[in-house]
N, C-alpha and C positions, 0 to 999 in steps of 0.2 A: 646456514642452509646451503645443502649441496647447489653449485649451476643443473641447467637440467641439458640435458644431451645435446645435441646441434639436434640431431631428428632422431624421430622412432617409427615404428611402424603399427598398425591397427588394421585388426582384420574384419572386414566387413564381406557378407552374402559370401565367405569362400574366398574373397580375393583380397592381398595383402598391399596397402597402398604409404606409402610414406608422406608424414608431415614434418614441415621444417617447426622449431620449436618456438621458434616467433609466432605462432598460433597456437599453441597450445594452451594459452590464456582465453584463447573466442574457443577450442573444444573445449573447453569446462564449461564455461559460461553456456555454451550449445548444451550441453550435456543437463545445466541446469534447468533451462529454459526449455527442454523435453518431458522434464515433470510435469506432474497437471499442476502448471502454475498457481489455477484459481485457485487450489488447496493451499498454497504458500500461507504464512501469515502476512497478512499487512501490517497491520498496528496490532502489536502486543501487548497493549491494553485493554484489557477486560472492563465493558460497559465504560468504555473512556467519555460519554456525555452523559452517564449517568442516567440514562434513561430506563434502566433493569430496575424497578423498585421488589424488595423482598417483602415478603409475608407481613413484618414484623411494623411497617413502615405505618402501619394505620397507629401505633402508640408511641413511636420511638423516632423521632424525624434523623435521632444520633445513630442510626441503622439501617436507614432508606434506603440507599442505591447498596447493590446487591453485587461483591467481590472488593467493596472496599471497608475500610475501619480504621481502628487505629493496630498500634503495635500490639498492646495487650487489650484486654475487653474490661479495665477498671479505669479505662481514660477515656475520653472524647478525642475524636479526630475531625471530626466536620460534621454539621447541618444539612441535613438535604432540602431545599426549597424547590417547588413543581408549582407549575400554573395548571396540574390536572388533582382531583382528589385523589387519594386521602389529607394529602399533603398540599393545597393550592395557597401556597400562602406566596407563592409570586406571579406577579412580579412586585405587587408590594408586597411589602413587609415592614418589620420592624426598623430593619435597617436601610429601607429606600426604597428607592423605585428600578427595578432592572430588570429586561426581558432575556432569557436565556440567551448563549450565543448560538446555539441550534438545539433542537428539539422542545422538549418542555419542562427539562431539569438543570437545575448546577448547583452548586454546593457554595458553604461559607465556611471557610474556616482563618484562628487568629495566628498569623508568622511573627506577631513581636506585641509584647505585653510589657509592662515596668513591672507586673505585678511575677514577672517569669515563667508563667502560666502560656503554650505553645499548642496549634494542632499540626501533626501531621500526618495527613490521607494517604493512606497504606492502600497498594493495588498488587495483587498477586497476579502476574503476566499470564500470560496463554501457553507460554513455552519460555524456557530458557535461553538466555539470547546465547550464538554462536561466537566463540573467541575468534579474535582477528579481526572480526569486520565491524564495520563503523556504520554506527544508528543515527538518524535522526528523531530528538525528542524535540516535544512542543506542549507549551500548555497554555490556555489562553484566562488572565485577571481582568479586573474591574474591582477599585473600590467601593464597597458602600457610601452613599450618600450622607450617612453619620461619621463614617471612618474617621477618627482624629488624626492619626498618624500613617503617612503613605511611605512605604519605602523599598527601597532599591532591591533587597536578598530575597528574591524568589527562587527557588534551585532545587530538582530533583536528584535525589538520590538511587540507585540502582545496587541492591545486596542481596544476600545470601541468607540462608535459613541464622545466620547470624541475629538478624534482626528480633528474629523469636527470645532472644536471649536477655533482652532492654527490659526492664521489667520500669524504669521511671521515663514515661514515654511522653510526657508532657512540658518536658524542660528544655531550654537549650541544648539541643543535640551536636557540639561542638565537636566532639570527638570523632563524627560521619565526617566522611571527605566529600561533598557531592560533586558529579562527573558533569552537572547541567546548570549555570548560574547564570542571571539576568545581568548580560555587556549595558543596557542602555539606561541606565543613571533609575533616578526616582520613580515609580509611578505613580502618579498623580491623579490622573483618569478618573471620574464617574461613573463617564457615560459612554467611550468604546472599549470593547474587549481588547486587551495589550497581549500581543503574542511573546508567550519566552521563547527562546529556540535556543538547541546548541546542537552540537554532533561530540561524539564521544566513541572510542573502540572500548570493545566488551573484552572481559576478560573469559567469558564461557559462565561461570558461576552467579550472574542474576535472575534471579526466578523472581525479586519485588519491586517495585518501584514506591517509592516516597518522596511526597510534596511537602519542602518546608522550607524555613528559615533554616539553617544549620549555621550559624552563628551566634556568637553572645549578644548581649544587648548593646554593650558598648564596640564591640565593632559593626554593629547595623547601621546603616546610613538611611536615616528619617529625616522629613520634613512635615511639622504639625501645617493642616490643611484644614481642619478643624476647629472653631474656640473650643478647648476644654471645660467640660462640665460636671466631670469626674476628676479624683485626682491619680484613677488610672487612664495610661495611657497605653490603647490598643490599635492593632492593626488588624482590621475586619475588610475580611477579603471574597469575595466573589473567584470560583473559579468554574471551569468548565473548559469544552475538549481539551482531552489529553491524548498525546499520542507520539507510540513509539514505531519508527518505522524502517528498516530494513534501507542505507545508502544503493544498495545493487538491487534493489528490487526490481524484477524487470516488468516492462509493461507486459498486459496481459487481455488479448480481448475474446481470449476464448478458441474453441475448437471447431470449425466450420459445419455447419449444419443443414440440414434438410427439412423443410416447413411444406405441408400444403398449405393454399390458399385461406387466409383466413386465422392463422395459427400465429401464434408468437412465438420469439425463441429469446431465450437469457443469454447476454451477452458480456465478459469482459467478470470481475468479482464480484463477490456480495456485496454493497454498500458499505464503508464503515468510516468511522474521524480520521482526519489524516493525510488519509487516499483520493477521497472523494474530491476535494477541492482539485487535487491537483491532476485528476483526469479531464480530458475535454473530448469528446467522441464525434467522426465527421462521417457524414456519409459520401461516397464517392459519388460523382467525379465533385464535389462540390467541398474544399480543404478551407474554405477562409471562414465557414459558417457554422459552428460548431452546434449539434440537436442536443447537446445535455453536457452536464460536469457533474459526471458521479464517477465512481468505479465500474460500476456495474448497470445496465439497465434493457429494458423488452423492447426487442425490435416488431414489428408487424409489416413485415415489405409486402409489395403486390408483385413483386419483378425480383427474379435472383440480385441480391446487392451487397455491396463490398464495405466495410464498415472500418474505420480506422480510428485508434485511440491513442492519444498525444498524454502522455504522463511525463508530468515535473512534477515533481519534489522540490520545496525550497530551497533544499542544501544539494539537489544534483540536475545533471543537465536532463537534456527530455529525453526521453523512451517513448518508440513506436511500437504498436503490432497492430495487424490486420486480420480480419476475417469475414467469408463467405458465408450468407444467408443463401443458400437455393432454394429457390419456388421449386414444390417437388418432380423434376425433372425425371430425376431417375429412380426417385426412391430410395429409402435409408438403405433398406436391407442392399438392394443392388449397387448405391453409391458404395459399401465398404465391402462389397465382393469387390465391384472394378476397382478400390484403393489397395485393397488387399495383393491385388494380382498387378499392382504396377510400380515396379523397383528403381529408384532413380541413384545411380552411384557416379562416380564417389560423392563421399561427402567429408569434410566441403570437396566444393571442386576447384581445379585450377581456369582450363583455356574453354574445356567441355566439360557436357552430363551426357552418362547413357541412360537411355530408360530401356526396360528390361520389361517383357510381357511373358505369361506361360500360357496363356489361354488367346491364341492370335485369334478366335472368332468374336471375343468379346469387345477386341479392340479394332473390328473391323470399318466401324462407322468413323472413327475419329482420326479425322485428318488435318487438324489444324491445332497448334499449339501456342498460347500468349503467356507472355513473363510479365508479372505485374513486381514494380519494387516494393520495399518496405513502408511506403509511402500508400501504397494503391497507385500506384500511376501505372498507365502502359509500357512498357519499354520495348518491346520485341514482339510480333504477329508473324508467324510463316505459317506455311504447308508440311505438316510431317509424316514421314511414311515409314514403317516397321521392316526390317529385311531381318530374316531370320530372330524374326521375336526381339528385335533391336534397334534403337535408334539414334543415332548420336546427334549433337548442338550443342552447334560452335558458338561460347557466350565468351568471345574472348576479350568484347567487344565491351562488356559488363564491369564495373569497379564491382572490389569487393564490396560483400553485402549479404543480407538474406532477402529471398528474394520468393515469389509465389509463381507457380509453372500450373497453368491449365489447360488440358486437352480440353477440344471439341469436338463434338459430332456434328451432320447437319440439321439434327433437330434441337442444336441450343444447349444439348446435354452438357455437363461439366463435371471432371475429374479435376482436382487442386491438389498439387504436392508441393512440399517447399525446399530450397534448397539453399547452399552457401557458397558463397566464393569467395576463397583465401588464397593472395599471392605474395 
């Protein structure tokens, strides 16, 4: 791969500005984080807790949750078990006693038999994963309370329309390399859900994912937990969330909006396995006390208020972002004229920003301007005033960062733009 230049230049509003090439890693990333995030995928698992039951599921419990199966449709791949009908044969069952590990489904399926007889739960992703970048997978077991045999090779596989091609799909599939295998010895477990995890970079060409044993019998490492009462000997498994998730995935709490009194607004992504755990959402000024741990959820404020979302991922450090709830101050339609008509360049910036106005009567109320960090904290309050539709601010004072800029008027009104500083 070629080095990349010392600098280049990009032209923004007309005007040509230069960046040194040590940032041209935060303008990608910038560049990413400009899309509508919430659209990103988070987990690439389709129905990953199995909660989509299909049509068929009132006769066939071997076809319950809805995107997964096996490799072909003349094998079994897994059991759907629900503590709701058609299906409510959990949390007992035949095979023990177990309450889902979220919702009100999870499946059973067997990763080692003496009889050689195998399931493994086929999921067709959401999207094909992107080459280069590096996922985190997760899938959470529990053995049955009958289980004779507990053992170590839990491991997702991740392929290509290849897999269509297996026509003997219930055997030792030794010949799979899988990208995801269980580092911590035996499981043993009854009674808590045992998280797998691993990380893996994608080659561009996975559109499946599959949950299995992918070894022989005699390389499995088992320990009977069991007395045997059969003279087969299986591995009956409990599984549930599964989830593939995007290492760079950047935090996401949404796009700032305007509520009248009384209204909600959806904030941050849709819900889903994965993600959820690893959001924690704060309301400002208040950072130690976190009002939820989803992805996503409805705010109802009485007061324009500042909202912040702390995202870890097991396998990565935390991601912030922020967003503004306005009590309707100015009004949607008038809040995205006045953002429309106010330009802040460059971007990123170094020492200063300019903000740039075309309509100097719209901005005639607004004389005070606050820099909130990435955090929501205050960092900077002054008095700004427009000369010739312009204003400049000296933030040289600021580490790099992203950082939120809102004007005021004296009736409380609020304009929000964001911006960056790269040195």
């Amino acid at each position: 791969m070629k080095a990349p230049p010392k600098n280049y230049s990009l032209l923004a509003d007309g005007k040509r500005f230069r960046i040194p090439y040590t940032y041209q890693s935060l303008i990608v990333f910038l560049l990413l984080v400009s899309l509508p995030a919430g659209a990103q995928i988070a987990n690439y698992v389709n129905n990953p807790s199995f909660e989509e039951i299909t049509p068929t599921a009132t006769v066939n419990p071997f076809a319950g949750a809805a995107y997964w199966g096996p490799i072909n449709s003349t094998a079994y791949s897994y059991m759907l078990l629900s503590s709701l009908p058609p299906l409510n044969s959990a949390p007992y069952s035949s095979y023990g006693f177990q309450f889902p590990r979220s919702g009100n489904n999870f499946i059973i399926s067997d990763f080692y038999c003496t009889c050689l007889l195998r399931g493994y739960p086929r999921n067709k992703l959401k999207g094909s994963l992107s080459a280069g970048k590096t996922y985190c997978a997760k899938l959470h077991v529990v053995n049955t309370n009958n289980n004779l045999v507990a053992i170590e090779n839990y491991q997702m596989y991740f392929g290509d329309s290849m897999l269509d091609t297996i026509t003997k799909c219930d055997i030792p599939l030794v010949y799979l390399s899988p990208q995801i295998s269980n580092t911590f010895g035996i499981v043993t477990d009854t009674l808590n859900w045992i998280p797998i995890i691993g990380t893996f970079v994608a080659t561009g060409s996975e559109k499946y994912l599959m949950l299995g044993n992918f070894k022989s019998n005699a390389a499995t490492n088992t320990l009977l937990i069991n007395s045997p009462t059969l003279t087969t000997m299986s591995n009956d498994i409990y599984i549930d969330d599964v989830s593939v998730v995007d290492l760079d995935l950047p935090a996401y709490a949404g796009q700032d909006a305007s509520v009248a009194l009384g209204d909600s607004a959806f904030l941050g992504r849709q819900p889903d396995v994965g993600i959820d755990e690893a959001c924690q959402w704060y309301r400002l000024p208040n950072t130690a006390t976190p009002i939820a741990t989803v992805a996503g959820l409805w705010v109802k404020p009485v007061v324009t208020t500042t909202y912040v979302v702390r995202q870890q991922l097991w396998c990565s450090g935390p991601k912030w972002d922020s967003v503004v709830v306005h009590m309707n101050l100015v009004g949607l339609a008038k809040l995205k004229m006045l953002n429309d008509e106010l330009g802040v360049f460059p971007q990123p910036a170094l020492d200063f920003i300019e903000l740039k106005i075309f309509n100097p009567q719209f901005f005639a109320e607004f004389r005070t301007f606050v820099v909130y960090n990435n955090l929501g904290w205050l960092i900077k309050e002054e008095e700004l005033s427009f000369k010739d539709n312009s204003a400049k601010i000296n933030i040289s004072d600021l580490s790099p960062g992203i950082y939120s800029l809102q004007l005021r008027n004296k009736n409380s009104e609020t304009i929000t733009r964001r911006f960056v500083i790269a040195r």
